[in-house]
C-alpha positions as CSV (number, residue, x, y, z in Angstrom):
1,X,71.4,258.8,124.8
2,X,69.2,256.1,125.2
3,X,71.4,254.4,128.1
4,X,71.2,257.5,130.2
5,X,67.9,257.9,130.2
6,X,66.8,254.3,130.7
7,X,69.3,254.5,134.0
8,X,67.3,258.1,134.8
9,X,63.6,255.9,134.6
10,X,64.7,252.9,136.5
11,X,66.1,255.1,139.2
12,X,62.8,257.0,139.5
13,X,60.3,254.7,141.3
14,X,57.9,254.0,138.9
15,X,55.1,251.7,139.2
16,X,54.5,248.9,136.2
17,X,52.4,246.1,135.8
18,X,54.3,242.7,136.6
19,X,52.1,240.7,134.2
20,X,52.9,237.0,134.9
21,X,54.2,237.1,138.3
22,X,52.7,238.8,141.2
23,X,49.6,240.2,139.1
24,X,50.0,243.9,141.2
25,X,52.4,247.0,139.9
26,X,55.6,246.9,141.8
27,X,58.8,249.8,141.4
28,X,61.6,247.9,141.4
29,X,63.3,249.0,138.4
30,X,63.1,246.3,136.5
31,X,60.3,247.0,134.5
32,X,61.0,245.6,130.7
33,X,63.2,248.3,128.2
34,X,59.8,248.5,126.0
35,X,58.8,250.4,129.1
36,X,61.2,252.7,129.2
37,X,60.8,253.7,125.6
38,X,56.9,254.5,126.2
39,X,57.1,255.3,129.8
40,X,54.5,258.0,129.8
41,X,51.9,254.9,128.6
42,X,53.1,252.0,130.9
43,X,54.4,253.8,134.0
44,X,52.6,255.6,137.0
45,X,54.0,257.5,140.0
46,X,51.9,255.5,142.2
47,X,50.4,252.3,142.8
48,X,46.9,253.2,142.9
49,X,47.1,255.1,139.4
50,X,48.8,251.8,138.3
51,X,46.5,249.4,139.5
52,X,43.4,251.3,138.4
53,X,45.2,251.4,134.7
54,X,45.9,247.8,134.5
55,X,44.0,246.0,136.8
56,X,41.2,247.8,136.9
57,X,39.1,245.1,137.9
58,X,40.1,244.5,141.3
59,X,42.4,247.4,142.4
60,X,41.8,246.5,146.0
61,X,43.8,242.9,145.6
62,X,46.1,244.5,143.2
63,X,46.8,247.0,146.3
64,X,47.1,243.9,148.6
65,X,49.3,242.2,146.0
66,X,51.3,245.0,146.3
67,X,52.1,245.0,149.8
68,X,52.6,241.2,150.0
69,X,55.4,241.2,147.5
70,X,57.0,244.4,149.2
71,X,56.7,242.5,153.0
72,X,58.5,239.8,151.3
73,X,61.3,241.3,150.0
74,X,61.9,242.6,153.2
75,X,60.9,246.3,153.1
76,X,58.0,247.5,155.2
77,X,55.6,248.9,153.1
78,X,53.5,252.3,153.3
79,X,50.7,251.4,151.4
80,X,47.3,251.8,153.2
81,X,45.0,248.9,152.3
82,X,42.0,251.3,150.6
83,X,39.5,248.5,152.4
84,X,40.8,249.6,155.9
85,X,38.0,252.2,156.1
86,X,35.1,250.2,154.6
87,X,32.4,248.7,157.1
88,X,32.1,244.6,156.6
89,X,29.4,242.6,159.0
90,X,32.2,241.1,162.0
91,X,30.0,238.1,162.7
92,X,32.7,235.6,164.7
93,X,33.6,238.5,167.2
94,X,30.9,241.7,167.8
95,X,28.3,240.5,165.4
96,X,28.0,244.0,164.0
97,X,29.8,246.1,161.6
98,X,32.8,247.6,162.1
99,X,35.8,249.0,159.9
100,X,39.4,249.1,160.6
101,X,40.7,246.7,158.7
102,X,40.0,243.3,160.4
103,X,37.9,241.9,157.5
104,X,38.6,238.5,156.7
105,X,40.6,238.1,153.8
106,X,37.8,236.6,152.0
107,X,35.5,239.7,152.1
108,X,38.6,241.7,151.4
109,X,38.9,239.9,147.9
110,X,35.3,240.7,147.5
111,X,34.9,243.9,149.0
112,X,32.0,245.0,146.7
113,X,29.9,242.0,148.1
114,X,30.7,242.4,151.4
115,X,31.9,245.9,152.6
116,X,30.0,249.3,152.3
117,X,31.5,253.0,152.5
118,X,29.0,253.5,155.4
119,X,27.6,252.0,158.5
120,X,24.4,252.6,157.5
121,X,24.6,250.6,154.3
122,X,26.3,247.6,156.0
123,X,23.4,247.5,158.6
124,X,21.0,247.7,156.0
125,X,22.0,244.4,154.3
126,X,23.4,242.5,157.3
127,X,21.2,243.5,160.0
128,X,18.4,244.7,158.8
129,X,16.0,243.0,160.9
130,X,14.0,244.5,163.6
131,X,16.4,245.0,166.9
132,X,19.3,244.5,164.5
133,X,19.7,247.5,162.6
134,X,18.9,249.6,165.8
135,X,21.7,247.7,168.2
136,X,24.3,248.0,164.7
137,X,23.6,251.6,163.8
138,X,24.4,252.5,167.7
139,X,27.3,250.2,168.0
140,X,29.7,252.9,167.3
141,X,28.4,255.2,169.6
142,X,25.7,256.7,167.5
143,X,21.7,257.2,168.5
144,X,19.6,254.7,166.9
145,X,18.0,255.4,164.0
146,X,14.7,257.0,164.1
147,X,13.2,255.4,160.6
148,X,13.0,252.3,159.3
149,X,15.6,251.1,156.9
150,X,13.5,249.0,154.2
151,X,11.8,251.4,151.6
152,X,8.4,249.5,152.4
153,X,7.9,251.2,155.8
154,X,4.2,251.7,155.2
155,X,1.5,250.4,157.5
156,X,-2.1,250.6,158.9
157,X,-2.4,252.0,162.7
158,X,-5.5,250.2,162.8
159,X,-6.6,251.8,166.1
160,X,-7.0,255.5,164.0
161,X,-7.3,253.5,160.5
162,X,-4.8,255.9,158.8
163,X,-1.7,254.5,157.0
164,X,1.7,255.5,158.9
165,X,5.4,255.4,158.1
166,X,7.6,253.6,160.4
167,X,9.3,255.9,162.3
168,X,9.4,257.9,165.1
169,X,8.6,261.3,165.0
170,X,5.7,264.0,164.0
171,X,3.1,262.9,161.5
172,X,3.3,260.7,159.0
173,X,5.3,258.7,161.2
174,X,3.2,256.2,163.2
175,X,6.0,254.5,165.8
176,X,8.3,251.6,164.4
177,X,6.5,249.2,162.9
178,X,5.6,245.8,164.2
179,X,7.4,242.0,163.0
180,X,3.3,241.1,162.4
181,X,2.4,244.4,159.9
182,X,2.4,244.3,156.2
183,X,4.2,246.9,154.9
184,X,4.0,248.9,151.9
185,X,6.3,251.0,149.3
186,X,3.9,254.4,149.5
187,X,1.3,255.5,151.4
188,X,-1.1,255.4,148.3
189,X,-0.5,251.8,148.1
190,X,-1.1,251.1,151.4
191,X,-4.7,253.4,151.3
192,X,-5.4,251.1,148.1
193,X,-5.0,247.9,149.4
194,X,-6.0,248.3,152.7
195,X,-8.5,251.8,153.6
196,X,-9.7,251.4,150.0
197,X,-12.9,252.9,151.1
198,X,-11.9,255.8,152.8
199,X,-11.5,258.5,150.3
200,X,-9.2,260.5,152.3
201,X,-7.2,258.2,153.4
202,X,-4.3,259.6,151.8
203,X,-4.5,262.7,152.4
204,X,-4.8,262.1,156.6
């Protein structure tokens, strides 16, 4: 009967979307009887399937939603907050990136403004500047890098008047660049601009 196995579904666990009200997918059992009927279209054996379903949008505050209404009703949750692992620039405290889940709550509501899969990428945008993306990229224990992060890292050794990438290393790298060199996308574009009349500029 229909009785039986609305009681079975409610006693499952299921997650559903609690439109109106906390905005996250919860598995109380109270999800509506229309539910019930359809379960295999509104109900998900996990919060993450859930929230990707119905809240696609921002899956990371539905997550967070999630565990704030389950703290509050008095049951610890197991939910891992899926942001925990993403890098965020920590500017009040090491003024460097770092992960573990410290990020304010503010980048953690925005996490695809201000939190990147890798260190790499979160030095890139944050501390980018020359100094700063060497002392960020070593800050958990890594070497520095040993080429530039910005795509224009073409520039003109003057002393040899060849065009150079900026980075360390065998030919074509030239040394890191200095703050006072114009750099350039490609070495063909710095040859053109600058070596113009040196017609194998390019290929030295």
């Amino acid at each position: 009967t229909y009785a039986a196995v609305n009681a079975y579904i409610v006693g499952t666990g299921f997650f559903y979307p609690a439109w109106g009200y906390l905005e996250t997918c919860i598995s109380d059992g109270n999800q509506g009887p229309y539910m019930n009927r359809d379960h295999g279209s509104w109900l998900y054996g996990n919060l993450i399937s859930c929230c990707q379903r119905y809240y696609g949008w921002d899956v990371v505050g539905c997550t967070q939603r999630n565990a704030e209404a389950t703290l509050i009703s008095g049951t610890i949750s197991s939910i891992v907050d899926p942001t925990d692992i993403l890098y965020f620039p920590d500017w009040e405290r090491t003024d460097t990136c770092i992960n573990g889940g410290a990020a304010p709550a503010y980048m953690k509501d925005d996490a695809d403004l201000w939190m990147y899969e890798t260190l790499l990428d979160c030095c890139k945008v944050h501390y980018g500047w020359e100094g700063g993306f060497d002392s960020c990229m070593s800050s958990q224990g890594g070497d520095p890098p040993t080429r530039s992060p910005i795509s224009e890292s073409w520039y003109v050794d003057w002393g040899n008047f060849v065009c150079v990438e900026s980075c360390e290393g065998a030919s074509p790298c030239g040394g890191r660049h200095e703050p006072w060199d114009i750099l350039h996308g490609s070495k063909l574009q710095c040859c053109q601009i600058h070596l113009w009349w040196k017609v194998d500029c390019v290929e030295l």
